[in-house]
MARKE-628908 format. One record per residue (C-alpha): residue number from 0; residue in three letters; z, y, x. Coordinates in nm, 3 decimals, always signed. Example, Ala and Ser with C-alpha at 12.3 -4.5 7.8 and 13.67 -1.06 7.14 Angstrom:
<sites>
0	ALA	+0.780	-0.450	+1.230
1	SER	+0.714	-0.106	+1.367
</sites>
This chain:
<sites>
0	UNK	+0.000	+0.000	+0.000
1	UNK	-0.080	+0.362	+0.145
2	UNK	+0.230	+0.569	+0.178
3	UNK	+0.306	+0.954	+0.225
4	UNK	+0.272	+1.086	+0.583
5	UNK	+0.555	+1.048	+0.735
6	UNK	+0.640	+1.438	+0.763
7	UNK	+0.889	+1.514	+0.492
8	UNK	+1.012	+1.879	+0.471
9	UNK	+1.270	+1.939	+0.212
10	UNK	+1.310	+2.296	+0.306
11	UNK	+1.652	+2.338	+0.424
12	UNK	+1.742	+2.414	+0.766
13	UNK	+1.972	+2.124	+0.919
14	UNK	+2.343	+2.255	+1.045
15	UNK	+2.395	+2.181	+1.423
16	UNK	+2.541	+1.878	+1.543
17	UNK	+2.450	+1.746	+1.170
18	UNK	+2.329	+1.380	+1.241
19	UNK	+2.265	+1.032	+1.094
20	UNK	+2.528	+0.787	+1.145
21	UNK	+2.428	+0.411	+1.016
22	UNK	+2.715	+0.169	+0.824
23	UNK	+2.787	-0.008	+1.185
24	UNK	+2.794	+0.303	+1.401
25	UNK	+3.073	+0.421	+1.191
26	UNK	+3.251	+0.103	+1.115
27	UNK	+3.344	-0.091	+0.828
28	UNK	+3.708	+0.037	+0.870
29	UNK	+3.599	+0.422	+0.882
30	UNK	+3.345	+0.333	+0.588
31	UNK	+3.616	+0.210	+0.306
32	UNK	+3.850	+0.480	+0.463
33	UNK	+3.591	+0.760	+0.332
34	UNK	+3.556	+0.586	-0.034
35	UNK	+3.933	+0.505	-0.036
36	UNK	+4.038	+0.892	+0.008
37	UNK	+3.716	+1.021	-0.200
38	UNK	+3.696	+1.064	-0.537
39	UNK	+3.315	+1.089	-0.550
40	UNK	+3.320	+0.745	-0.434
41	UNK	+3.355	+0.443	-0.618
42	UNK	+3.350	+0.033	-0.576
43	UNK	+2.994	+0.004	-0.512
44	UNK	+2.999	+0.236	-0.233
45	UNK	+3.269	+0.045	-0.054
46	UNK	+3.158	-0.253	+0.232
47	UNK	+3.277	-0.514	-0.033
48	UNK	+2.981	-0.403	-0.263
49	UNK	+2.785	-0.368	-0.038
50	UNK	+2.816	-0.742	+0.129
51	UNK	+2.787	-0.879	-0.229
52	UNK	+2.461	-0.666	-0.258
53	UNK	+2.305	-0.853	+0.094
54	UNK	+2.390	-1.192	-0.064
55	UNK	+2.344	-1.140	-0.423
56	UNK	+1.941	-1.244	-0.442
57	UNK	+1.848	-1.441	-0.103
58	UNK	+1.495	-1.434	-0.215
59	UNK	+1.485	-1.079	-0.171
60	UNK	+1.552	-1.054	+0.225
61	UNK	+1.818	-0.810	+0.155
62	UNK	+1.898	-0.602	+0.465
63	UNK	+2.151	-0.324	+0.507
64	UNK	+2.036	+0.002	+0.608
65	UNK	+2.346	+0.213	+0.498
66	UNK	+2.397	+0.542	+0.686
67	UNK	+2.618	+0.853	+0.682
68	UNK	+2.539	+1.193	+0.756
69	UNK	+2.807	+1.315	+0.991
70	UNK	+2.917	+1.707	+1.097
71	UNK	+3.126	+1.704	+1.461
72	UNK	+3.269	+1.338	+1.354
73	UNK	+3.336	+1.420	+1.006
74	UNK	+3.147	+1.244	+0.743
75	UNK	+2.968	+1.437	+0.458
76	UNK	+2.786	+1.211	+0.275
77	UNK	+2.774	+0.829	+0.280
78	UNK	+2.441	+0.660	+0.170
79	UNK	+2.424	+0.267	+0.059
80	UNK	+2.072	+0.179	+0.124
81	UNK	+1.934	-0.171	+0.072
82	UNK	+1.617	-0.326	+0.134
83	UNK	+1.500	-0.609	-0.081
84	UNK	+1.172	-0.740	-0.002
85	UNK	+0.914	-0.914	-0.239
86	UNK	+0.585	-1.075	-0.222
87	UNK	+0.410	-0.728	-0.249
88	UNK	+0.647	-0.458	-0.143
89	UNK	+0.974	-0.343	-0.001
90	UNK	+1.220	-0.133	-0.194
91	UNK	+1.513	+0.053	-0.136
92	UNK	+1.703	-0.098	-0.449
93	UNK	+1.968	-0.338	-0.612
94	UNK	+1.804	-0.622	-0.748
95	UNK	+1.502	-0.437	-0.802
96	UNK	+1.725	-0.149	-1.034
97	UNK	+1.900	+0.136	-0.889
98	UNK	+2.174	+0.158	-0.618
99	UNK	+2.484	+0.402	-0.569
100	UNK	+2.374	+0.738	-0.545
101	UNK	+2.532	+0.914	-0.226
102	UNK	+2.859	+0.994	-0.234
103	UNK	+2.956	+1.342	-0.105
104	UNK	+3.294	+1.476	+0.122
105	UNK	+3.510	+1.624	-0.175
106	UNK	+3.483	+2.003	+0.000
107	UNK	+3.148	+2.144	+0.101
108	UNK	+3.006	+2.422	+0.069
109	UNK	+2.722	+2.481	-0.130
110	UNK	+2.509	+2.482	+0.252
111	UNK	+2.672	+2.175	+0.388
112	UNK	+2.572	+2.001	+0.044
113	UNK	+2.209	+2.155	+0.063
114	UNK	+2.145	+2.007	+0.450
115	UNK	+2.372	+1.714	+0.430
116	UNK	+2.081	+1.530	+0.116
117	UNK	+1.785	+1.740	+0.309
118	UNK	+1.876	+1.515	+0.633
119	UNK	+1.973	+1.193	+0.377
120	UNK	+1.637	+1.220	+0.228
121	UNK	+1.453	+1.294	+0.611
122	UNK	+1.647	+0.985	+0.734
123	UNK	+1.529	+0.744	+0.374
124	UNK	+1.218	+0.857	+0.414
125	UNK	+1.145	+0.790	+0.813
126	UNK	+1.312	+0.419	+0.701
127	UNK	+1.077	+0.379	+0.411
128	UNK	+0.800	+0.419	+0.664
129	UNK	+0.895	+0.209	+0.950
130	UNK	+1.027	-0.063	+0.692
131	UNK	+0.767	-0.006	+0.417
132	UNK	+0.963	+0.084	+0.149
133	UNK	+0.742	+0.184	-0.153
134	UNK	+1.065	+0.323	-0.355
135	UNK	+1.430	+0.427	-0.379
136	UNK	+1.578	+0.376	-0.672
137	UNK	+1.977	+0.504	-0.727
138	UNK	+2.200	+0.628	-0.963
139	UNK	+2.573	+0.753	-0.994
140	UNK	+2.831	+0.552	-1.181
141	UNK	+2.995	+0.663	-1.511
142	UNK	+3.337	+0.577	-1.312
143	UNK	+3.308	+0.884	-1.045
144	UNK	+3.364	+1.163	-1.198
145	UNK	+3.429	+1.385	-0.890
146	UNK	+3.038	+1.349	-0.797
147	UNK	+2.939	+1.502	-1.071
148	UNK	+2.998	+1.846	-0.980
149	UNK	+2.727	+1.797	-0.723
150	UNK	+2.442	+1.699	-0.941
151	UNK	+2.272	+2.071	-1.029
152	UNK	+2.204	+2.040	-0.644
153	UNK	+2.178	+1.734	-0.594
154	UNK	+1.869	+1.734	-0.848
155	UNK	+1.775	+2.083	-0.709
156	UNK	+1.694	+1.970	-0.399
157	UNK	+1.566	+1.604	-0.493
158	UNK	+1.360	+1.773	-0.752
159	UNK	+1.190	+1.976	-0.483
160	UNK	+1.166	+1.685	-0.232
161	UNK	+0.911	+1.494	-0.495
162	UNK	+1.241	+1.301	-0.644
163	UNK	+1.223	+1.197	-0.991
164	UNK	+1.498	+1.266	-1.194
165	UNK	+1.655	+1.007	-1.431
166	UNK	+1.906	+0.958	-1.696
167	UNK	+2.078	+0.641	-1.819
168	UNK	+2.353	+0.578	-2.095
169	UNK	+2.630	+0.433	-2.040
170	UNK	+2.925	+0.317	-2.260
171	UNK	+3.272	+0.480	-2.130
172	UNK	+3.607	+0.374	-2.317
173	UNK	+3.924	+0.587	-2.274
174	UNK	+4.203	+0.292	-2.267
175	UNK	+4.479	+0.546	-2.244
176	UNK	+4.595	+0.498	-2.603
177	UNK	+4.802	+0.314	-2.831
178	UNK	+4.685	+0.005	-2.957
179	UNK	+4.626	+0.086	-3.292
180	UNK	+4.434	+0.398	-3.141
181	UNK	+4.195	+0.161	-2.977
182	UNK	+4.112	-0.073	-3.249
183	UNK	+4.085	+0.218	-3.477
184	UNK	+3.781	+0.334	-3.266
185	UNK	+3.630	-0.028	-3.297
186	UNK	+3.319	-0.190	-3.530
187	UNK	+3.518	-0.310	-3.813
188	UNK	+3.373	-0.645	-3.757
189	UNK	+3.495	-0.648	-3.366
190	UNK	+3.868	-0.536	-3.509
191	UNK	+3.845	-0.925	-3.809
192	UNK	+3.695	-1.123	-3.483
193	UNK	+3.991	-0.937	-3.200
194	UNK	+4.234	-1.060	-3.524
195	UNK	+4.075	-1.444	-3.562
196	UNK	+4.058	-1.465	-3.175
197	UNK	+4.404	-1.428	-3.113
198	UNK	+4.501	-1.707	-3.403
199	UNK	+4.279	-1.983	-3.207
200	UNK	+4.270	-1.845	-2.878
201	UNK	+4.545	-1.788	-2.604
202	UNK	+4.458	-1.517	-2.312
203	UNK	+4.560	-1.519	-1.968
204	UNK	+4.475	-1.210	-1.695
205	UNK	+4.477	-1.358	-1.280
206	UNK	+4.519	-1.147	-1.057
207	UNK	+4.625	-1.034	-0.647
208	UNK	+5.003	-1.172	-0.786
209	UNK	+4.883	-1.511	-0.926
210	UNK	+4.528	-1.624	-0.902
211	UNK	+4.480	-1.977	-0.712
212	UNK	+4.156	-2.157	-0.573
213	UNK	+4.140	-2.407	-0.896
214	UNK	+4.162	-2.162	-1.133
215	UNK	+3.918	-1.957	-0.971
216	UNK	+3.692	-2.249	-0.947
217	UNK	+3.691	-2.343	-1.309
218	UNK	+3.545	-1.986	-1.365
219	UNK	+3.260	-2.036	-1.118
220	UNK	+3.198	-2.403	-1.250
221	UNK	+3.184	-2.261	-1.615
222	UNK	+2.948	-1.969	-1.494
223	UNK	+2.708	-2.269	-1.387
224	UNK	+2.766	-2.469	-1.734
225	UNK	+2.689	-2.128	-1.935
226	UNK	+2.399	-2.008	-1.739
227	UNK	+2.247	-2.383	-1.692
228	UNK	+2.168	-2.319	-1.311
229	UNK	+2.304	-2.187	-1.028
230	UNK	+2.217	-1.830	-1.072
231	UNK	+2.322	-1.693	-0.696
232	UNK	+2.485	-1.876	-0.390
233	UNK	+2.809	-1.980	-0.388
234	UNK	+2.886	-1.706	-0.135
235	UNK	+2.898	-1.438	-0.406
236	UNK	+3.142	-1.619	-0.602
237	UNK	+3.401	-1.648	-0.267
238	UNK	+3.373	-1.269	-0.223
239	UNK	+3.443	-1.213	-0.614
240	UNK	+3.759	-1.462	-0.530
241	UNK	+3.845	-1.209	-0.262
242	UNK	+3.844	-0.919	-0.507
243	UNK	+4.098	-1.051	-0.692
244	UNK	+4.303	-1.135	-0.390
245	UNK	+4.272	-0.783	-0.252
246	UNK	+4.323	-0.600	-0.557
247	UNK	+3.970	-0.516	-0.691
248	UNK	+3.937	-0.747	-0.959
249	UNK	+4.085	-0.912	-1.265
250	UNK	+3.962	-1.211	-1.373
251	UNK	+4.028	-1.300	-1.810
252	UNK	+4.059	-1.654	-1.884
253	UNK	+4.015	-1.771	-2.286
254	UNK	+4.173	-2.086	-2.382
255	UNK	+4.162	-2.335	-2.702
256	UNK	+4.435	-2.609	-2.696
257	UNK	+4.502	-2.577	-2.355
258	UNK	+4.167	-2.577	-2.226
259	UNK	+3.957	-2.308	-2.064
260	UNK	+3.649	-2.164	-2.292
261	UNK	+3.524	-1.842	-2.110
262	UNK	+3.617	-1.648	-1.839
263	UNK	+3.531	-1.246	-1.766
264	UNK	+3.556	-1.079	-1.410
265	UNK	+3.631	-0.731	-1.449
266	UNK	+3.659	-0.499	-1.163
267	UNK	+3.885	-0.193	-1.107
268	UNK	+3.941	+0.096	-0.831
269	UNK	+4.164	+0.360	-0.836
270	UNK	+4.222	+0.465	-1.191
271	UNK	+3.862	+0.349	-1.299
272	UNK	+3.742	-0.044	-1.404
273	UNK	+3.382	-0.211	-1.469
274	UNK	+3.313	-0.512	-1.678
275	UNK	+3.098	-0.743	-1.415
276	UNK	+3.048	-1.041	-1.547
277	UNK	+3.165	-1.319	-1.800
278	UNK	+3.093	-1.680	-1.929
279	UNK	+3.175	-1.896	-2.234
280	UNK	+3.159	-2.236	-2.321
281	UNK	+2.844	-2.312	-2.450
282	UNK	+3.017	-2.596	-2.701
283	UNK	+3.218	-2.370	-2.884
284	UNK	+2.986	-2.239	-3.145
285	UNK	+3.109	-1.891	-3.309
286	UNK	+3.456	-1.848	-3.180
287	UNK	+3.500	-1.511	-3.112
288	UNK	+3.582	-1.573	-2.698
289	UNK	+3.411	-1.212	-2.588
290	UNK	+3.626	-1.034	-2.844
291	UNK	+3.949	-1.210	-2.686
292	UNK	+3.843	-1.163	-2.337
293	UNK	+3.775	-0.742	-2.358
294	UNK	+4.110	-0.709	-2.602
295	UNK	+4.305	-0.872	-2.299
296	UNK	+4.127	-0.685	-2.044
297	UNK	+4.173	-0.345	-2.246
298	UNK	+4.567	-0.393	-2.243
299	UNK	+4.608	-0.527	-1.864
300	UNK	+4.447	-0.218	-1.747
301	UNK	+4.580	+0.047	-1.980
302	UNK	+4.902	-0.134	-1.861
303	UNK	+4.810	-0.131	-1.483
304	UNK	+4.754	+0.235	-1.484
305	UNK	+4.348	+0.279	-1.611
306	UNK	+4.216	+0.554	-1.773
307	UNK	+3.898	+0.474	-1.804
308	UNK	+3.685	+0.140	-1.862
309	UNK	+3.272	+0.155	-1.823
310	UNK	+3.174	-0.126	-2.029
311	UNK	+2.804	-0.177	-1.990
312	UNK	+2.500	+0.027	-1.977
313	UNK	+2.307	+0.102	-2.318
314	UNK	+1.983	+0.171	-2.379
315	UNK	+1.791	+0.440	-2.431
316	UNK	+1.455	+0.634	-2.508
317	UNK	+1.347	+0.720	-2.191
318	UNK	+1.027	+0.561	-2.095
319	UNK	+1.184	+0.388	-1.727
320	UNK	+1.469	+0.219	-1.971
321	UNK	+1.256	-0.116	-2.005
322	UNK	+1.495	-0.354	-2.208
323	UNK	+1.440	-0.751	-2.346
324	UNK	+1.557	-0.820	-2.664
325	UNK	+1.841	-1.009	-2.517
326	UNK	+1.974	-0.736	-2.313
327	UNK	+1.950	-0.476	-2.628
328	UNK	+2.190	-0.756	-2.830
329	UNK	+2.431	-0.767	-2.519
330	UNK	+2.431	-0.366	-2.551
331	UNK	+2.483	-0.392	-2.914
332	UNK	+2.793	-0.641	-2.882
333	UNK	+2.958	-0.382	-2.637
334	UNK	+2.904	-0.090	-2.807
335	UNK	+3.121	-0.229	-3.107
336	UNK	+3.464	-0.157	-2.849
337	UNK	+3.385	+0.176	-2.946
338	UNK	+3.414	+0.459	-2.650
339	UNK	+3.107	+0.702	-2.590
340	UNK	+2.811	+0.688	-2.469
341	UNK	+2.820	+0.956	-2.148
342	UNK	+2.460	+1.015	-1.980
343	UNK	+2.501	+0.961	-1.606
344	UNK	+2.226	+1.034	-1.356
345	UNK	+1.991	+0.879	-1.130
346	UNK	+1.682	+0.897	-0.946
347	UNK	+1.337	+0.770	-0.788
348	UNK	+1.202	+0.867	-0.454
349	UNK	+0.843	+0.706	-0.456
350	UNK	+0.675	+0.652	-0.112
351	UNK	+0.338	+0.501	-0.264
352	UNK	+0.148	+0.686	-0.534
353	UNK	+0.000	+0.342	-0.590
354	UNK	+0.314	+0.156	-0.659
355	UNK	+0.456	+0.468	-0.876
356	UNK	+0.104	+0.450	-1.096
357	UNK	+0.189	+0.067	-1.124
358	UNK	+0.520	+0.126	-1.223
359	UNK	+0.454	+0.390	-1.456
360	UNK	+0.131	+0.186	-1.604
361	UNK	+0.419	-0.133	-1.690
362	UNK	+0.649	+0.142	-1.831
363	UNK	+0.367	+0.286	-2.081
364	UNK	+0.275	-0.057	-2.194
365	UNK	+0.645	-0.169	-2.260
366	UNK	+0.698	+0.140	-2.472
367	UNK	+0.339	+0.088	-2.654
368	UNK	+0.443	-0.239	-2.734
369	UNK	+0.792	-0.148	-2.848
370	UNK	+0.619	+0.140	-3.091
371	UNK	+0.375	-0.140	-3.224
372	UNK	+0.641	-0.345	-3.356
373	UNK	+0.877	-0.104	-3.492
</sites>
């Protein structure tokens, strides 16, 4: 594929002594340190995500390429970049979706902000070229709210730098309320199956304090009876183990008479938590076991000090939001917790005006199709 020249002015002149600093140059150590202390950081920026990311798809070649832009040993901005690889192209990506957008220092100026994403963007592109990247795809997460206050520049200067702004919707719940509070605010039908759930079904929540190697095993065994296959390498599932042994993660187990029926991982940092992933027992028909597993999630974190829970993405009617039928009833199930839907922002950086005319081609025929059978 033919890609821009590899001369990418952005406009902005650098600060001295600014510089490009990759993931192992600074240290894994240094690397948490920054998203630990930094609330425009989340999870995903941290190494943990990051190694999951590498190992998640081994058909894509991931490879790290994460870099921070430094000022006289003080890091700005911190950039998780991954390259996954396909039969036709290369992308800077996650899973072929979007990754973290870059998280900022918590004090810049409005100048150290500017040339700190002008040198980011220098740096992604000069990679894109040498590793033939045809996109980079991120976005920020509903969870940090301290980035936010960056994104009028942030979409300033990506605007100007050929960066195509995007929007996704995401479903945010504020668990910092009375029970009653939080059913109140549910689909009347989630509130009848929460009720029958909790007459058939006993919860328990494993976590740093408790969770042991079986238990943790019948999780990842009933992943592989729910999905049918082994849907990534066992790897992924000893690093999610870690989680919960560090502190990251909670995972919900859902029993009937004793025995275990579904299983959700959720994961949590700071004063913010994510639901990741989940799995029921394909043999148990219509019992209610995703309506037990978020009410005992919902009340182990409001408990454990978190304010807020992002519980899935949810579509919308923006012509890159391609969804399956499937994915659309998934969105539909979560949206009945109640919450809001908060719009949280994202980007493309194409490299390839072929691959972005593919790309947008696909995009116009999903949405045709979708308008022919409404």
């Amino acid at each position: 594929m033919t890609h821009h020249s590899s001369s990418f002015s952005v406009g902005f002149e650098q600060i001295a002594n600014m510089k490009i600093e990759t993931i192992r140059e600074i240290g894994f150590d240094r690397w948490d340190a920054f998203c630990t202390a930094n609330p425009n950081s989340w999870f995903w920026h941290t190494t943990r995500w990051i190694n999951y990311t590498i190992q998640h798809r081994p058909e894509l070649q991931s490879e790290d390429h994460s870099f921070c832009v430094t000022h006289d040993g003080k890091i700005l901005a911190l950039i998780p970049l991954i390259l996954e690889k396909s039969m036709n192209s290369a992308e800077f990506s996650f899973s072929g979706g979007p990754g973290p957008a870059p998280a900022l220092a918590p004090v810049l100026s409005h100048k150290q902000t500017k040339n700190a994403i002008a040198l980011a963007l220098e740096h992604i592109a000069c990679e894109a070229k040498k590793h033939g990247s045809v996109v980079w795809r991120c976005r920020l997460s509903g969870l940090n709210y301290g980035l936010h206050r960056h994104i009028e520049v942030m979409t300033t200067i990506l605007n100007c730098s050929g960066f195509l702004a995007t929007y996704y919707s995401t479903l945010l719940l504020d668990i910092d309320r009375s029970d009653s509070e939080l059913l109140d605010g549910m689909r009347k039908g989630h509130r009848s199956d929460i009720k029958r759930a909790q007459a058939t079904l006993a919860t328990e929540v494993w976590q740093k304090s408790n969770i042991t190697r079986d238990k943790f095993d019948q999780y990842r065994k009933m992943h592989l009876l729910a999905s049918g296959r082994a849907t990534r390498p066992l790897i992924t599932f000893e690093m999610m183990h870690q989680w919960i042994q560090e502190g990251y993660a909670i995972l919900i187990e859902a029993r009937n008479a004793s025995q275990p029926v579904g299983f959700a991982l959720i994961n949590y940092y700071r004063h913010h938590a994510y639901y990741s992933s989940s799995c029921e027992d394909p043999s148990c028909g219509n019992i209610p076991l995703g309506h037990a597993l978020q009410w005992a999630a919902l009340q182990w974190l409001r408990e454990h000090g978190i304010r807020k829970y992002e519980i899935g993405l949810q579509p919308s009617n923006q012509p890159y939001d391609c969804w399956s039928s499937k994915e659309e009833s998934i969105a539909f199930f979560k949206r009945g917790f109640g919450g809001a839907n908060i719009s949280i922002w994202g980007g493309e950086l194409y490299f390839s005006p072929e691959f972005y005319l593919s790309v947008a081609t696909r995009r116009m025929n999903h949405r045709a199709d979708l308008m022919r059978r409404a």
